[in-house]
MMTF fields as JSON, N, C-alpha, C and O atoms, coordinates in Angstrom:
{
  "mmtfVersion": "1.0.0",
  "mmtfProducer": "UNKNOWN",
  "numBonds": 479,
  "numAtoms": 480,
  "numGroups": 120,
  "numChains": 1,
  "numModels": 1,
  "chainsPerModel": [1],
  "groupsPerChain": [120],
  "chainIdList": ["A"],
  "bondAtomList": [4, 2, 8, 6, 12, 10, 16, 14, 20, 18, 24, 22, 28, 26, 32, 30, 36, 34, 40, 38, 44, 42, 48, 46, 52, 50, 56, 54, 60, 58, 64, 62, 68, 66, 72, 70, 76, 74, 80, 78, 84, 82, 88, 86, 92, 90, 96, 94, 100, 98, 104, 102, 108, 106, 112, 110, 116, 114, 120, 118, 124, 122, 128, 126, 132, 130, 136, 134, 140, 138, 144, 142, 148, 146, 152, 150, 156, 154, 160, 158, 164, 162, 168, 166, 172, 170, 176, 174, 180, 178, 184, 182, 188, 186, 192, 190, 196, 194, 200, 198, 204, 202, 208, 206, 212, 210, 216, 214, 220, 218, 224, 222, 228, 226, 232, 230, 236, 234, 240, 238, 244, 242, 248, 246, 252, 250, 256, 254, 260, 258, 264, 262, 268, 266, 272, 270, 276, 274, 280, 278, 284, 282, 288, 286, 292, 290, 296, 294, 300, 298, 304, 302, 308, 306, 312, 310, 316, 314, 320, 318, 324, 322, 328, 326, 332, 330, 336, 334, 340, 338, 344, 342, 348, 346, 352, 350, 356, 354, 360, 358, 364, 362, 368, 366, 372, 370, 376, 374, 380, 378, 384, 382, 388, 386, 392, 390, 396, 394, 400, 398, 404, 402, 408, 406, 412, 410, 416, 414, 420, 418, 424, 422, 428, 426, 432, 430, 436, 434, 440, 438, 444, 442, 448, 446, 452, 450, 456, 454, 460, 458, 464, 462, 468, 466, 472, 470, 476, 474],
  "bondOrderList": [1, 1, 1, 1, 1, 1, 1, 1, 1, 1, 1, 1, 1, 1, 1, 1, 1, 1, 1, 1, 1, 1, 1, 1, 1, 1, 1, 1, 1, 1, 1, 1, 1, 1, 1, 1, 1, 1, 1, 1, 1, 1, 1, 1, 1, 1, 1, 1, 1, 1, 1, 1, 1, 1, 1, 1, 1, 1, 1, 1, 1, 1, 1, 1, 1, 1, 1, 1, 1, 1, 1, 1, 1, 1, 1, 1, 1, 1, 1, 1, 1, 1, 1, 1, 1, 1, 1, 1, 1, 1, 1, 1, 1, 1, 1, 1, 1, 1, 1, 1, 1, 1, 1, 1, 1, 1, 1, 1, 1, 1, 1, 1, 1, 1, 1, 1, 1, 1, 1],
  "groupList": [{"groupName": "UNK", "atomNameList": ["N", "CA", "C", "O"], "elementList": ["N", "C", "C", "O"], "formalChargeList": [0, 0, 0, 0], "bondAtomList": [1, 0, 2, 1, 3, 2], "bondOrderList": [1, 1, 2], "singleLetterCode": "X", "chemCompType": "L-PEPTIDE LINKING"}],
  "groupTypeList": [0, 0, 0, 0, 0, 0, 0, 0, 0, 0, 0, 0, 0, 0, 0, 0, 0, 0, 0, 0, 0, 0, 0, 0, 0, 0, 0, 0, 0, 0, 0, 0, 0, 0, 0, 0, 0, 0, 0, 0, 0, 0, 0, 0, 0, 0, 0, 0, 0, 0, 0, 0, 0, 0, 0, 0, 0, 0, 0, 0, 0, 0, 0, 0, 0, 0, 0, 0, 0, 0, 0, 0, 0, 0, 0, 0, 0, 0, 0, 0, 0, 0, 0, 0, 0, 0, 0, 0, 0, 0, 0, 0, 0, 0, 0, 0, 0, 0, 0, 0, 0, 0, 0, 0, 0, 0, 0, 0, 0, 0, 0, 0, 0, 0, 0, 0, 0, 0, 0, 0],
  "groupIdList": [1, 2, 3, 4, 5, 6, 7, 8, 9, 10, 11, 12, 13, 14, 15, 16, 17, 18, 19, 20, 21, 22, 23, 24, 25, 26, 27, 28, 29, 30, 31, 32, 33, 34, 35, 36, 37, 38, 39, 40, 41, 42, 43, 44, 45, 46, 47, 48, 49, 50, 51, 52, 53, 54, 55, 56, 57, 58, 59, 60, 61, 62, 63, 64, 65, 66, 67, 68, 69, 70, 71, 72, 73, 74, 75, 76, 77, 78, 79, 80, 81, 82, 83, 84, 85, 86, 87, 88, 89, 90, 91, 92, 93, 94, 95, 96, 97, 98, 99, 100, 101, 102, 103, 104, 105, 106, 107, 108, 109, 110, 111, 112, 113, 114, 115, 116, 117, 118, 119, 120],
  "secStructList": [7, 7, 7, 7, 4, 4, 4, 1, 7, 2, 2, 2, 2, 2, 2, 2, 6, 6, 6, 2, 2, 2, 2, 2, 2, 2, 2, 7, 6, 6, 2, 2, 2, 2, 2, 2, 2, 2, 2, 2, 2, 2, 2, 2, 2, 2, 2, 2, 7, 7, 7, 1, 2, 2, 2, 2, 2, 2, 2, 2, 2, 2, 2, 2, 2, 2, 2, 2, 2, 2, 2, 2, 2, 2, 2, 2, 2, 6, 6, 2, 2, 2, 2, 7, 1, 7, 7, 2, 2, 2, 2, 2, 2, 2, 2, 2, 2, 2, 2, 2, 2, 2, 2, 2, 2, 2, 2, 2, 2, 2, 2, 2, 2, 2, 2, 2, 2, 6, 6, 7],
  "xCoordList": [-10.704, -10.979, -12.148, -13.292, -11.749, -13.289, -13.915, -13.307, -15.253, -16.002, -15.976, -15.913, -15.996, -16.207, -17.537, -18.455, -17.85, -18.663, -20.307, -21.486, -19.496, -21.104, -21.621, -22.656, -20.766, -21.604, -21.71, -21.634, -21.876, -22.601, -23.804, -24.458, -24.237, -25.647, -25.906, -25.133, -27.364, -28.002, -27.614, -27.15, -27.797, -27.638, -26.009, -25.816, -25.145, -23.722, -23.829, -23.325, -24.083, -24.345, -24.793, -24.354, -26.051, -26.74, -25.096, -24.526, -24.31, -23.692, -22.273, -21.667, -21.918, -20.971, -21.788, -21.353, -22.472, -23.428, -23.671, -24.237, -23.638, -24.031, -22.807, -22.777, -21.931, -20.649, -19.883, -19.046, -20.172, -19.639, -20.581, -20.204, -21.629, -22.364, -22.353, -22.88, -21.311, -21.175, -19.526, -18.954, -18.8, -17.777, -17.794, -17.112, -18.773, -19.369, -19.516, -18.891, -20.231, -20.515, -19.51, -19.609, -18.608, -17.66, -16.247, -15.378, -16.278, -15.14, -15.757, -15.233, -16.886, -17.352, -18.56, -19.57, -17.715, -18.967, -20.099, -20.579, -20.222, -21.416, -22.211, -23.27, -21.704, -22.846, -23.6, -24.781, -22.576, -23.477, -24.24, -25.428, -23.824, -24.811, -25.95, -27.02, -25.792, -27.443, -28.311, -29.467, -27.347, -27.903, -29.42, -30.555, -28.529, -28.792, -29.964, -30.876, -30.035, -30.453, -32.542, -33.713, -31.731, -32.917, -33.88, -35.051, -33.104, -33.365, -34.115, -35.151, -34.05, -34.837, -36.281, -37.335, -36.139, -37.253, -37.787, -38.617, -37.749, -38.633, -38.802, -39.964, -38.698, -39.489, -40.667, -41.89, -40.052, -41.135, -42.383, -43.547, -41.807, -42.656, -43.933, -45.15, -43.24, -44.206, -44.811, -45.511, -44.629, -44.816, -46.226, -47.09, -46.101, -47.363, -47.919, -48.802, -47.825, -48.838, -49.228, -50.426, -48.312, -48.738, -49.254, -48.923, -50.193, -50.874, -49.691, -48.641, -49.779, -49.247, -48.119, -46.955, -48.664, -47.957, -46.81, -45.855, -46.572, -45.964, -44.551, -43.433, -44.958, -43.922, -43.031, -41.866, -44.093, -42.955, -42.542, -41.382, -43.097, -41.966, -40.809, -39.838, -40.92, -40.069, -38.658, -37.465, -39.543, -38.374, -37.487, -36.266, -37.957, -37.544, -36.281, -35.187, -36.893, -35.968, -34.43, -33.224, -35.044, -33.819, -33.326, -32.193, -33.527, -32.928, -31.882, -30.679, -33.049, -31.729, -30.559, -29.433, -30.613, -29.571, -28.234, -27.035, -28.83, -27.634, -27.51, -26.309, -27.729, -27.209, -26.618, -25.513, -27.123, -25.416, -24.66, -23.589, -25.032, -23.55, -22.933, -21.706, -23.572, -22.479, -21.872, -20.755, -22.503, -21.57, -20.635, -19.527, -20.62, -19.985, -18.774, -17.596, -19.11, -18.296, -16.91, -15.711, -17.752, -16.825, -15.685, -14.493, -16.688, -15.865, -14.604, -13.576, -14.855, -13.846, -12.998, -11.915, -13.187, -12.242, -11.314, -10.243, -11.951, -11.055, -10.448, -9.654, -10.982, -9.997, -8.354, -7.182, -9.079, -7.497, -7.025, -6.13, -7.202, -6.182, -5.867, -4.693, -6.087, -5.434, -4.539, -3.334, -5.046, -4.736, -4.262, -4.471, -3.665, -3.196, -2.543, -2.455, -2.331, -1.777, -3.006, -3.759, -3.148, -3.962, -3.86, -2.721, -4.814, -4.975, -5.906, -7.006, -5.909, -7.212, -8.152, -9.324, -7.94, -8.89, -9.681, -10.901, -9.171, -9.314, -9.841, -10.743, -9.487, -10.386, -11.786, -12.606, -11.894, -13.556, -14.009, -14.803, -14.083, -14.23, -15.181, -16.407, -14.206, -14.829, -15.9, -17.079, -15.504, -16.565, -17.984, -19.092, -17.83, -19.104, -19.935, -21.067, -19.265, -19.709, -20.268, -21.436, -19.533, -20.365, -21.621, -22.376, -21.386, -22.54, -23.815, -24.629, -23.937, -24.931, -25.36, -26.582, -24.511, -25.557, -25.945, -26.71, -25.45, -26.265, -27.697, -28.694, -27.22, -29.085, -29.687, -30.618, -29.128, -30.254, -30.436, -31.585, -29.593, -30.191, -31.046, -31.857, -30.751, -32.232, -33.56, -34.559, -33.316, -34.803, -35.087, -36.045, -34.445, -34.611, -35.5, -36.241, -35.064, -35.264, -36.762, -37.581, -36.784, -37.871, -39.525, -40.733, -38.74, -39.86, -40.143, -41.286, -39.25, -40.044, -40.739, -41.75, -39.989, -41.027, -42.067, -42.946, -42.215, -43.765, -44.551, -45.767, -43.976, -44.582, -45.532, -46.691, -44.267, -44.431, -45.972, -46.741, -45.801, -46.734, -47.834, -48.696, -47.938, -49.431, -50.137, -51.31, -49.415, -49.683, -49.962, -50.256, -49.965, -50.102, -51.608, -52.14],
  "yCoordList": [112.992, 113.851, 113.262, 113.19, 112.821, 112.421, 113.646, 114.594, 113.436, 114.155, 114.106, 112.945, 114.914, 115.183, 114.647, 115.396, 113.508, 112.704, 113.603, 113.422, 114.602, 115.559, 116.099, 116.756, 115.747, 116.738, 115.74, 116.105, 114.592, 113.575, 113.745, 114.757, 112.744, 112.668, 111.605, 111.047, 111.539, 110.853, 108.8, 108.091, 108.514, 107.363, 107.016, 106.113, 107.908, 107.595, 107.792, 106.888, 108.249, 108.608, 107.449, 107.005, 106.977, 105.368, 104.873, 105.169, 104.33, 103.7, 103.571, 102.501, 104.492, 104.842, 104.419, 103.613, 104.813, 104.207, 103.159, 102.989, 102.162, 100.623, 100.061, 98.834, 100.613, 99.722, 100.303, 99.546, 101.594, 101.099, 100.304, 99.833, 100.064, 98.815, 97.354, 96.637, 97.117, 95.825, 95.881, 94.793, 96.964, 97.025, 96.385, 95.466, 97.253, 96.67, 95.588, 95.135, 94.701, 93.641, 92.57, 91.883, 92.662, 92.121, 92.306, 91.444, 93.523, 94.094, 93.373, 92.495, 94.054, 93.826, 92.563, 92.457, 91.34, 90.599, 91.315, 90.796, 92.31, 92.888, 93.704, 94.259, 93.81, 94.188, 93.161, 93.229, 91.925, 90.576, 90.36, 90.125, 90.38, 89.75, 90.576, 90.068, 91.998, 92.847, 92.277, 91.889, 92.275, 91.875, 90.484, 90.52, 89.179, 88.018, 88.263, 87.436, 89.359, 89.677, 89.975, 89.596, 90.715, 91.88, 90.493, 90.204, 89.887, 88.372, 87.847, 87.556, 87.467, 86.739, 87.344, 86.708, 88.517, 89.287, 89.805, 90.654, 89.741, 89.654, 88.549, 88.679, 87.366, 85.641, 86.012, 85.878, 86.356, 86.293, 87.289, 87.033, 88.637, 89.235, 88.304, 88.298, 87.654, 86.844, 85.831, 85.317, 85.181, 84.254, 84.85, 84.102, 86.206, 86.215, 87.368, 87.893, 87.862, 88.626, 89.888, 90.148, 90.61, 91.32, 92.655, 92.69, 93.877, 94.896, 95.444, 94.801, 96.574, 97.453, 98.198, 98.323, 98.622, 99.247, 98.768, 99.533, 97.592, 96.846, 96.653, 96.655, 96.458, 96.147, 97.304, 97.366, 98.423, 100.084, 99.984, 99.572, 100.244, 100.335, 99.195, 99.443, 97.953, 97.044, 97.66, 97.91, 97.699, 98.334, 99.574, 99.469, 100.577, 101.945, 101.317, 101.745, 100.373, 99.985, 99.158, 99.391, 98.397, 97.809, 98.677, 98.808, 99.238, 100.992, 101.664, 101.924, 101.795, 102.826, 101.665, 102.162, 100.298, 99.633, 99.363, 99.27, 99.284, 99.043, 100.341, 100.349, 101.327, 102.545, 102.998, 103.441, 102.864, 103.053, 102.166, 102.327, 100.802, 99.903, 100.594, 100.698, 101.067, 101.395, 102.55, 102.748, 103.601, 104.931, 104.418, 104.868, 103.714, 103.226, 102.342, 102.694, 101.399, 100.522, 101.8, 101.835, 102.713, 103.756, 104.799, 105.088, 105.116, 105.758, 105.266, 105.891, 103.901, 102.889, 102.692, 102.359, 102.861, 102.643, 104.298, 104.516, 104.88, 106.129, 106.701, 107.615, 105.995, 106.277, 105.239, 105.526, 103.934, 103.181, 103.924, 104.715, 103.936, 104.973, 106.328, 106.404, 106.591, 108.048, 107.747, 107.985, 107.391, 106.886, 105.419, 105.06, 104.521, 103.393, 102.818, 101.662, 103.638, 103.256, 103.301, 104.263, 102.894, 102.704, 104.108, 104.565, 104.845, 106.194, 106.088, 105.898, 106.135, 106.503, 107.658, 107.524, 108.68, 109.396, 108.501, 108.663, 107.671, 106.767, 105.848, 105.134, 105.758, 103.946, 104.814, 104.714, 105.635, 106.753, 106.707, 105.772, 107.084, 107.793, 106.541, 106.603, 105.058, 103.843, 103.36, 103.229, 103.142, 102.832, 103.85, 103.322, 105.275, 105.969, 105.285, 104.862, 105.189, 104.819, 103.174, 102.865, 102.696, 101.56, 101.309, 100.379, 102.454, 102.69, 102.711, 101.788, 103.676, 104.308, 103.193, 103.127, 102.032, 100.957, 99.73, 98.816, 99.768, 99.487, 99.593, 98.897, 100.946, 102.05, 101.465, 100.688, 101.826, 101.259, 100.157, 99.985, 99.036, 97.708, 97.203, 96.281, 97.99, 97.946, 98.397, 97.715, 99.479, 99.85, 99.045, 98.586, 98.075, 97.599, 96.13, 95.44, 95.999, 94.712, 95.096, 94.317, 96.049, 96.432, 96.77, 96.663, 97.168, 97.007, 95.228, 94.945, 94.28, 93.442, 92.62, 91.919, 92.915, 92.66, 92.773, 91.929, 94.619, 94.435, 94.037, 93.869, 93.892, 92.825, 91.8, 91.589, 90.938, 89.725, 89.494, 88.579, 90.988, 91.116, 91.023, 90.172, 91.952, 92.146, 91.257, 91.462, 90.015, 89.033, 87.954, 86.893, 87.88, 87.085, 87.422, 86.755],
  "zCoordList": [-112.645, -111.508, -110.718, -111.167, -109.437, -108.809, -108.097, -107.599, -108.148, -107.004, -105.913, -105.506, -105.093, -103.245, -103.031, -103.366, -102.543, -102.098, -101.846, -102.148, -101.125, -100.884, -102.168, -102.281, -103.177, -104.367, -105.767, -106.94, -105.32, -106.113, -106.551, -106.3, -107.274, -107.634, -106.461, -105.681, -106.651, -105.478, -105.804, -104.911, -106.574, -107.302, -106.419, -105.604, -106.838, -106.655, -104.584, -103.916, -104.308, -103.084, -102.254, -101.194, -103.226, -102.64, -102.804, -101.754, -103.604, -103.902, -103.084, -103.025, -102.607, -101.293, -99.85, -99.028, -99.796, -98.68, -98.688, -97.608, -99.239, -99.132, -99.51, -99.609, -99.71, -99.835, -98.303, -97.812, -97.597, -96.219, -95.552, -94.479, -95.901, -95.467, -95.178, -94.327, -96.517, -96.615, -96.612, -96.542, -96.677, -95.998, -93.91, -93.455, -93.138, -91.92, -91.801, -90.842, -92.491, -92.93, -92.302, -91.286, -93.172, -93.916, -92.79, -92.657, -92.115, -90.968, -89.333, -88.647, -89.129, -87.693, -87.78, -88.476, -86.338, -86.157, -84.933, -83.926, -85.341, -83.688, -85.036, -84.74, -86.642, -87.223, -87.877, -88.218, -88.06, -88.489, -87.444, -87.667, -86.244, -85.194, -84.964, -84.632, -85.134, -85.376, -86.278, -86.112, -87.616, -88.85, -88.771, -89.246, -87.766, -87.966, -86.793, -86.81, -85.732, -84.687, -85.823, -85.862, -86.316, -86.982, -87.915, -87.665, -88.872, -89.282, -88.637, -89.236, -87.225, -86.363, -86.043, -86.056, -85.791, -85.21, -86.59, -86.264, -88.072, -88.953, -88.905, -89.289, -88.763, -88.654, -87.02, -87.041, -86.09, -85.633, -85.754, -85.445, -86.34, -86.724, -87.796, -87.608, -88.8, -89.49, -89.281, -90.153, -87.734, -87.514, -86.274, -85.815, -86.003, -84.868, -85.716, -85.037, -86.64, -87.761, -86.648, -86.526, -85.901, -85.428, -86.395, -87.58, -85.712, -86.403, -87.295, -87.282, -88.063, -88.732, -88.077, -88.457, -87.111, -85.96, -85.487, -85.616, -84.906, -84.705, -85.462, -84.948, -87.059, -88.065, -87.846, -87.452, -88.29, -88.048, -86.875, -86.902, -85.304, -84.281, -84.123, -83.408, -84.792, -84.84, -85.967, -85.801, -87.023, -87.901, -87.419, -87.536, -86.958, -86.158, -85.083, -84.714, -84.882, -83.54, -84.344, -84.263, -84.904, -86.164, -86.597, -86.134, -87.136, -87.946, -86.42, -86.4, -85.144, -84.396, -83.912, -83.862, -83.568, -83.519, -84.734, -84.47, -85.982, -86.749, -86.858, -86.59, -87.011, -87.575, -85.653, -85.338, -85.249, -83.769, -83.712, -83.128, -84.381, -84.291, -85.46, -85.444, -86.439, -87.985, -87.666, -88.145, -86.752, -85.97, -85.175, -85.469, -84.35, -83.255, -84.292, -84.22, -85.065, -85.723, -86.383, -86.11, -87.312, -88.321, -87.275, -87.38, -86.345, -85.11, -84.732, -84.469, -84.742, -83.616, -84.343, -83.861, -86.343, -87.327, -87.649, -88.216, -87.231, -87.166, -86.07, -85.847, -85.545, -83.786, -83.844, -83.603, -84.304, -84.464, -85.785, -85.487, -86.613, -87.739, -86.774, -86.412, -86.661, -86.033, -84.662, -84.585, -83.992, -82.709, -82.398, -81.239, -83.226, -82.83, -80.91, -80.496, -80.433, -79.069, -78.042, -78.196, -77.578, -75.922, -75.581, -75.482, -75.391, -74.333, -73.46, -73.981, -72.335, -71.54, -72.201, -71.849, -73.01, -73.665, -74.702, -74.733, -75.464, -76.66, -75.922, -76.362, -75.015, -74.368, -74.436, -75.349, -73.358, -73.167, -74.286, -74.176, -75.397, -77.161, -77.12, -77.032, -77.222, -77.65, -76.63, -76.956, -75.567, -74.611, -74.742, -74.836, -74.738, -74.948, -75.921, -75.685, -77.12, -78.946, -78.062, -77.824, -77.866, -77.316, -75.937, -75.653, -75.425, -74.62, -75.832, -75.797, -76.78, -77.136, -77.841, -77.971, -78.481, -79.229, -77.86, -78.17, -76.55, -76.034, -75.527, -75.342, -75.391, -75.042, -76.031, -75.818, -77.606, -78.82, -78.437, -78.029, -78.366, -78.065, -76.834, -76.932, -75.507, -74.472, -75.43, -75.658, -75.817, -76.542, -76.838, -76.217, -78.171, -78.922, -78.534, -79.235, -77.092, -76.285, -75.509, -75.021, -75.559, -74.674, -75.862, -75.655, -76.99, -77.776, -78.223, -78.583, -78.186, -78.649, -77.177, -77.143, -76.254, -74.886, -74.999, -74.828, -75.536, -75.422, -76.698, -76.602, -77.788, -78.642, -78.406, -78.764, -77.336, -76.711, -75.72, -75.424, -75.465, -73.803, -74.658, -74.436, -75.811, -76.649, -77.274, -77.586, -77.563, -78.062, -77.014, -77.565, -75.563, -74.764, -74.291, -73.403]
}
């Protein structure tokens, strides 16, 4: 008999959660390319030793980009299971979901701008 996911223990819970992770991974190249994105900007994080501050709003910003590409990614995987054909409602659904990890990714661009600016 398995359990209903919501009424796991926490352990098993981690454990569903990081396997649609690396399920993502493994499905979409726009979450490798965050991934390899986020990669880069911890090297330069270590490479200009910015304050404390810095690390957290950097990380925050890493955090709201992959976690709207991993909404946007799971969305876009349950829209084609359900919906396999082209709809103009279904095109909207996806394009929104992909609006919103753009917004994350301006932020995302705009915080290491000013990284950049603080260190100049």
């Amino acid at each position: 008999m398995t359990q209903d996911a919501k009424n796991r223990n926490l352990p098993s819970r981690v454990r569903v959660a990081w396997s649609g992770v690396r399920l993502a991974w493994r499905r979409e190249r726009s979450v490798r390319t965050q991934v390899w994105i986020a990669l880069a900007l911890g090297a330069t994080l270590a490479a200009l030793r910015p304050a404390p501050e810095w690390w957290a709003i950097s990380g925050l910003a890493v955090a709201l980009v992959l976690s709207a590409e991993l909404m946007n990614s799971s969305l876009e995987a349950l829209i084609d299971h359900l919906h396999p054909q082209t709809h103009p409602g279904i095109r909207r659904a996806k394009d929104i979901a992909a609006g919103s990890v753009l917004v994350a990714g301006v932020a995302a661009l705009g915080v290491g701008g000013l990284l950049l600016l603080s260190h100049l």
